[in-house]
C-alpha positions as CSV (number, residue, x, y, z in Angstrom):
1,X,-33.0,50.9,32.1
2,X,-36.2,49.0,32.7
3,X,-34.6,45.7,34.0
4,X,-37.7,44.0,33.4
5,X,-38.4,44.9,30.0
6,X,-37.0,42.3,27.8
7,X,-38.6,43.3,25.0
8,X,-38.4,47.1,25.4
9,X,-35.3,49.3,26.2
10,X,-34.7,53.0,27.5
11,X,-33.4,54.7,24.6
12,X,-32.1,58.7,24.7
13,X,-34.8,61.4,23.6
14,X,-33.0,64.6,23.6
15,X,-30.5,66.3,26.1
16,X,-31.9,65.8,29.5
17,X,-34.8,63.3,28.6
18,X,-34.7,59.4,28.3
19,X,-37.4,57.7,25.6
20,X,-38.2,54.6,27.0
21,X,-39.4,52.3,24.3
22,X,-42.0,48.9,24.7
23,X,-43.5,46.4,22.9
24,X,-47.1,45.2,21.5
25,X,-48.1,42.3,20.2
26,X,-51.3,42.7,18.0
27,X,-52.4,38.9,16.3
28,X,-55.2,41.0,14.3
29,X,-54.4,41.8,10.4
30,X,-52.6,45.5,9.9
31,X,-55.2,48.1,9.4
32,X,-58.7,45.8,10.7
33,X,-60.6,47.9,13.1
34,X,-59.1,46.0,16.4
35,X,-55.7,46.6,14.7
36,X,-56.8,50.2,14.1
37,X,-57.7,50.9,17.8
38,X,-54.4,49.5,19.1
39,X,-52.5,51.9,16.7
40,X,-54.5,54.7,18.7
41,X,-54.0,53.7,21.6
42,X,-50.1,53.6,21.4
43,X,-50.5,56.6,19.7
44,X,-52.0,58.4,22.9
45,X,-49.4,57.1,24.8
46,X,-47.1,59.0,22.7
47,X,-48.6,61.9,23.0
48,X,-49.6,62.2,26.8
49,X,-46.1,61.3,27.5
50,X,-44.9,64.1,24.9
51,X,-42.8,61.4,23.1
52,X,-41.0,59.9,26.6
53,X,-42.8,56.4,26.3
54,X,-43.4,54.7,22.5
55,X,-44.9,51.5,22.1
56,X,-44.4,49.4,18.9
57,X,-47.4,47.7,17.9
58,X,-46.8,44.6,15.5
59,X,-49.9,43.2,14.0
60,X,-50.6,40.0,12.5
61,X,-48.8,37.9,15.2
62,X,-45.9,39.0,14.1
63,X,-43.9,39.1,17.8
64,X,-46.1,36.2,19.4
65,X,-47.6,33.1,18.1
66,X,-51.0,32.1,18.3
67,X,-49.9,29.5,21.3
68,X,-47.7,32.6,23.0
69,X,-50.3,35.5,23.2
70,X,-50.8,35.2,26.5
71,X,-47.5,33.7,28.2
72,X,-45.3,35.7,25.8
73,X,-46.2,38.7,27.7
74,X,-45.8,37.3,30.8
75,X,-42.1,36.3,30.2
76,X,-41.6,39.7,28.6
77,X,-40.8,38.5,24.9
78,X,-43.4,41.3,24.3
79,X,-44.0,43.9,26.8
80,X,-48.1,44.1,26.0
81,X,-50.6,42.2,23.9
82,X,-54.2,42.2,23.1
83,X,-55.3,38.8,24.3
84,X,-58.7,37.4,24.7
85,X,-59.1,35.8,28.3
86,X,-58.9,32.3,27.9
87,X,-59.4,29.4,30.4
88,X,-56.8,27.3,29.3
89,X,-54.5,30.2,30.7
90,X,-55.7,30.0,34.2
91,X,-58.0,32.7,33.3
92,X,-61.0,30.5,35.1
93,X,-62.9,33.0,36.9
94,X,-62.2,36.1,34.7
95,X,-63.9,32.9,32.0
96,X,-67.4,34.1,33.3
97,X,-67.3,37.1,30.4
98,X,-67.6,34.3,28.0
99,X,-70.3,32.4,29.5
100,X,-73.1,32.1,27.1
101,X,-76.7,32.8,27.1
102,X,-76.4,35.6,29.9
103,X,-78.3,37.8,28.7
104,X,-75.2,40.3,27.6
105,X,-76.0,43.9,27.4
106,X,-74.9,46.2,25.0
107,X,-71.1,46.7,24.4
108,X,-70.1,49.6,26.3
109,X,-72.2,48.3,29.4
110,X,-71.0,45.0,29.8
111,X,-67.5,46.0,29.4
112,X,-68.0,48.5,32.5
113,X,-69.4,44.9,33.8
114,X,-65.9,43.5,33.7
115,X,-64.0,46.5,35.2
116,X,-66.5,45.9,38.2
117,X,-66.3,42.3,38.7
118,X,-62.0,42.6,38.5
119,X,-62.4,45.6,40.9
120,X,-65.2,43.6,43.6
121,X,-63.5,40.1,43.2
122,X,-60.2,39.9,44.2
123,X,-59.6,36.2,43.1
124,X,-60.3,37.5,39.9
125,X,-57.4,39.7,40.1
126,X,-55.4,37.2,41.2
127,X,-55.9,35.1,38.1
128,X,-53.5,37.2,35.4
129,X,-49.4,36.2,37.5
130,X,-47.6,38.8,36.1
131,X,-49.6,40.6,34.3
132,X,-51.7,44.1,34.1
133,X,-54.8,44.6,32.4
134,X,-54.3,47.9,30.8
135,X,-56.8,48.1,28.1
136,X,-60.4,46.4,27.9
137,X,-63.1,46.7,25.5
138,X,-66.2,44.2,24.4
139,X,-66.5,42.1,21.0
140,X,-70.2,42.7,19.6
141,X,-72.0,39.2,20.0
142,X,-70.9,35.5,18.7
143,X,-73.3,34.1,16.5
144,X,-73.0,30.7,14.1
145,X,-72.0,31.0,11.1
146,X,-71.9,27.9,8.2
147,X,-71.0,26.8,4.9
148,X,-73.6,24.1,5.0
149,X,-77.2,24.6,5.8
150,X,-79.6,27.0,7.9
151,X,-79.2,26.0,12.2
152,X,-82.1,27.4,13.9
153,X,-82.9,24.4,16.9
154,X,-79.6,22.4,18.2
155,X,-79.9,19.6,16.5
156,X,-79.4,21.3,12.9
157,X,-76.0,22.0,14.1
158,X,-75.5,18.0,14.9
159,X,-72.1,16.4,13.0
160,X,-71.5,19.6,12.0
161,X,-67.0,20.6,12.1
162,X,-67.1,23.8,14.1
163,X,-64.9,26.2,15.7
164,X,-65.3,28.3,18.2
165,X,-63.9,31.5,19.6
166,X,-62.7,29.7,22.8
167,X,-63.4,27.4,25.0
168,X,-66.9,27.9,26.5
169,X,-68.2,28.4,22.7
170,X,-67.2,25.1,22.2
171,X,-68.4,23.3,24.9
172,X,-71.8,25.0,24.0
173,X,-71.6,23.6,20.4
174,X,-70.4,19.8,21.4
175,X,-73.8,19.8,23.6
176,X,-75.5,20.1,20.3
177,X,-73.4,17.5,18.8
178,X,-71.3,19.7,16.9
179,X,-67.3,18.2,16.6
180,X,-65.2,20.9,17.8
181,X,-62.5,21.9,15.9
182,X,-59.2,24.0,16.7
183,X,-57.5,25.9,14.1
184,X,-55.2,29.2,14.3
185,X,-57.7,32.3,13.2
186,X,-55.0,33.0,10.6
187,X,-55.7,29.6,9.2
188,X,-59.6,29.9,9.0
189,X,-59.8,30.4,5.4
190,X,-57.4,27.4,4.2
191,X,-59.8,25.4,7.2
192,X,-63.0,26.6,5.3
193,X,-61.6,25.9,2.0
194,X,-60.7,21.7,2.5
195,X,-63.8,21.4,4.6
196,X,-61.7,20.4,8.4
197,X,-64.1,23.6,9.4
198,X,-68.0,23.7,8.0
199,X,-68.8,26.5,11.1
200,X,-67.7,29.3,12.8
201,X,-68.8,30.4,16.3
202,X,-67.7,34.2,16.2
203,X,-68.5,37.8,15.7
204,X,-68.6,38.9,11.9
205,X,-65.8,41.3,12.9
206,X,-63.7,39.0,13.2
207,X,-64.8,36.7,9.9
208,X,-64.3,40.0,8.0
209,X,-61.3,40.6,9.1
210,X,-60.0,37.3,8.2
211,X,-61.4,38.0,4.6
212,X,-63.1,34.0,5.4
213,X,-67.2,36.0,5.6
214,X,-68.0,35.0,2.5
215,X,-68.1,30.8,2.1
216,X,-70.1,31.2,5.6
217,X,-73.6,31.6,3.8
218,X,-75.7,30.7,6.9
219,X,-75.8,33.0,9.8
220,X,-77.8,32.0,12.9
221,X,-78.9,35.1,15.1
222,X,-79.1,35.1,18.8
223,X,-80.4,38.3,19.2
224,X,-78.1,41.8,20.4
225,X,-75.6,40.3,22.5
226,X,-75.3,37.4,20.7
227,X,-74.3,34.1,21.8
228,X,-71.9,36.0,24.5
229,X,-69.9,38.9,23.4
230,X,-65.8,38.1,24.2
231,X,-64.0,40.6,26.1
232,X,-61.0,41.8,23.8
233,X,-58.0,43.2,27.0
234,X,-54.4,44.8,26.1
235,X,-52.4,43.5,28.9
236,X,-49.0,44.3,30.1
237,X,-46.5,42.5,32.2
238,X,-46.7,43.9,35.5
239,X,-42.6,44.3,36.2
240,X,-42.1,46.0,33.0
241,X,-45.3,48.3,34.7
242,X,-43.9,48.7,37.7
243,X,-40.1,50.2,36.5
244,X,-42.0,52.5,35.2
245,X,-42.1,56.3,36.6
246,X,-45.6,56.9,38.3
247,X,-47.0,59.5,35.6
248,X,-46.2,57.1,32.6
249,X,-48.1,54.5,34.5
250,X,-50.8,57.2,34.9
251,X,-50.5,57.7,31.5
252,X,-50.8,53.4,30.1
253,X,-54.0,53.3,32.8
254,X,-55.8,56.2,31.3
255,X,-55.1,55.4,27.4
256,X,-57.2,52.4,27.6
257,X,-60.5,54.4,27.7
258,X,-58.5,55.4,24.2
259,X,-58.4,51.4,23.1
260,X,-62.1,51.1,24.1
261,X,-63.6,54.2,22.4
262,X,-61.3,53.5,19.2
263,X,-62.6,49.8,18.6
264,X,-66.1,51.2,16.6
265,X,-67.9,47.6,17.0
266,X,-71.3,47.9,16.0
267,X,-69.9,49.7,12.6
268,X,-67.6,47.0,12.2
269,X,-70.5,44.3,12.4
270,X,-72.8,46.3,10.6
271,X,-70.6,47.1,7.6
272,X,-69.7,43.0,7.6
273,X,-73.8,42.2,7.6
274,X,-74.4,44.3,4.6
275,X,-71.9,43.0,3.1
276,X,-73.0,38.8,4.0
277,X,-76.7,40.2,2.6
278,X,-75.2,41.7,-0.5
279,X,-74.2,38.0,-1.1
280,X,-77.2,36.9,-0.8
281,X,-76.3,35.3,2.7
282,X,-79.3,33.5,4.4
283,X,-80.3,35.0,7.9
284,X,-82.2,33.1,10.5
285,X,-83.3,35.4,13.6
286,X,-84.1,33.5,16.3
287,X,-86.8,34.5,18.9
288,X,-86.5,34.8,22.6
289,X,-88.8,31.1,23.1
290,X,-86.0,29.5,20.1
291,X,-83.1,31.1,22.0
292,X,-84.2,29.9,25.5
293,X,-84.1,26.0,24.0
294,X,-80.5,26.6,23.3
295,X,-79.8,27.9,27.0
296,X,-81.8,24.8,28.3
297,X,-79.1,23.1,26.6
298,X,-76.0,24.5,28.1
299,X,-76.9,25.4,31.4
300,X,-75.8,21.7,33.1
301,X,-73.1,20.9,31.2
302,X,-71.4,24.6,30.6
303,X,-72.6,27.0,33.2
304,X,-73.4,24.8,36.2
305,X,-70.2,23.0,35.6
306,X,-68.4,26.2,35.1
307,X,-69.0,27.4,38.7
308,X,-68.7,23.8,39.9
309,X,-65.1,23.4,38.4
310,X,-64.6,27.2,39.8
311,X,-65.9,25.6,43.2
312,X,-64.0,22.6,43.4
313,X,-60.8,24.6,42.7
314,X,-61.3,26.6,45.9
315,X,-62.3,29.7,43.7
316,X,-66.1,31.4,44.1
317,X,-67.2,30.9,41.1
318,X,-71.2,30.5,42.6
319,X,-70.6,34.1,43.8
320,X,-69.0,35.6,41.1
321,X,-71.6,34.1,38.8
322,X,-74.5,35.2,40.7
323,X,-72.9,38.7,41.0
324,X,-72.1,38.9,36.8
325,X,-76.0,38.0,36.4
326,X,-76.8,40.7,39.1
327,X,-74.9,43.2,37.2
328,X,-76.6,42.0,33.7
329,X,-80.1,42.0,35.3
330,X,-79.5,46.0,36.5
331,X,-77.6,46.8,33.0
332,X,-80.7,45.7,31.1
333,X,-83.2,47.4,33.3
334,X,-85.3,49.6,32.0
């Protein structure tokens, strides 16, 4: 029995074998392309372990609340979860994936960025108490998306209700007098609907996938990687990982390439831009001169006071910022 597994349990899979059986927690909805990879993803776990490990994947929050992604998995009331890192979860270093105006590259390459940084910066590690990072794959880039009128300089998005993806978006957004809003994702459309939200700083992934794409009629473009592009991890808790046998562990490490290669983002955000210009959405595309006014903008009050917060918490945040925008500076050479 896994002792640690509160969610999970060791059931019997034929004479001599024992099926040991685990937990997910997806908060996507049932069949939307991050939903979709997840389901792959358990399903090669399935089938590498020739049926000894199952995971049970339950979308749409089902397991864990909005407000329990994240410790839920850590106290074992699931035994994974797909989980975007978030500061307010002590995630302050690993926050430097969400830092915007970096100069993201594409996808695949600055998800490789994040397996680096976890794997050079130890304090990074250090950051996710009891729990694994198993799975790790890259949201295609945020961009701002409103009911009201077409943002192309800051202060068009001034007064402005908007929510953001997490916190650093939203700093980013009160700097241009935006009022930052929190709602639950599931609740976007109801938000949208009495006018509490009038923007949305996300990926259109994720408005499609929400079914809330369509009152958002103005979309602001920040170029390929967006705005930032959020990192989208499965994590495990790290004693239900460590009852495990050694090849099944093998097995949970290696079926993350499975998670990344599964989650098709730029179909998913091209399919959900057709659709916005089929509507008859207006599209502003900003150039590199209008996108460097917005960076101006954050740069004291979110990134320098990102690594100074990181700094004065005894954490390198200087060093691991310097070393992400080393790693984004090779990644987009030619």
């Amino acid at each position: 029995m896994l002792a640690a597994a509160a969610a999970g349990g060791v059931f019997a899979c034929g004479s001599n074998t024992q099926q040991i059986v685990l937990t997910a927690n997806d908060p996507n909805p049932t069949g939307s392309p991050p939903a979709l990879a997840m389901d792959a993803w358990a399903a090669q776990i399935a089938q590498q372990s020739d049926g000894r490990l199952k995971v049970t994947v339950s979308h749409d929050a089902t397991l864990l609340s909005m407000d329990k992604w994240f410790t839920g998995v850590q106290t074992g009331m699931a035994d994974f979860g797909m989980y975007v890192p978030a500061i307010s979860d002590g995630l302050l270093l690993n926050n430097v994936m969400n830092l915007p105006f970096m100069g993201w590259p594409d996808e695949h390459a600055t998800a490789q960025i994040y397996w680096d940084l976890l794997a050079a910066h130890p304090e990074m590690q250090a950051e996710w108490v009891g729990l694994r990072v198993v799975g790790l794959t890259v949201m295609p880039g945020t961009h701002i998306h409103n009911v009201l009128r077409e943002v192309r300089a800051p202060a068009d998005l001034y007064g402005m209700k908007t929510m953001a993806a997490e916190g650093v978006l939203a700093d980013s957004a009160r700097a241009a007098g935006a009022i930052g809003v929190q709602v639950d994702f599931t609740k976007m459309g109801d938000a949208l609907a009495s006018g509490n939200v009038e923007a949305v700083i996300n990926f259109f992934g994720v408005l499609a996938a929400y079914n809330v794409l369509e009152p958002l009629k103005y979309h602001t473009m920040f170029g390929a990687g967006g705005i930032n592009m959020d990192p989208l991890v499965i994590i495990m808790n790290s004693d239900v990982y460590g009852n495990l046998p050694k090849d099944l562990q093998s097995i949970v490490d290696a079926a993350g390439s499975t998670f990344q290669e599964s989650f098709d983002a730029p179909a998913l955000t091209a399919a959900a831009i057709a659709q916005a210009q089929a509507w008859g959405h207006d599209f502003v595309q900003l150039t590199p001169d209008e996108v460097a006014v917005w960076y101006d903008l954050v740069k004291s009050p979110v990134l320098d006071q990102w690594i100074a917060t990181a700094q004065a918490a005894g954490l390198p945040g200087q060093a691991v910022f310097d070393d992400t925008q080393a790693r984004i500076q090779a990644a987009n050479s030619p």
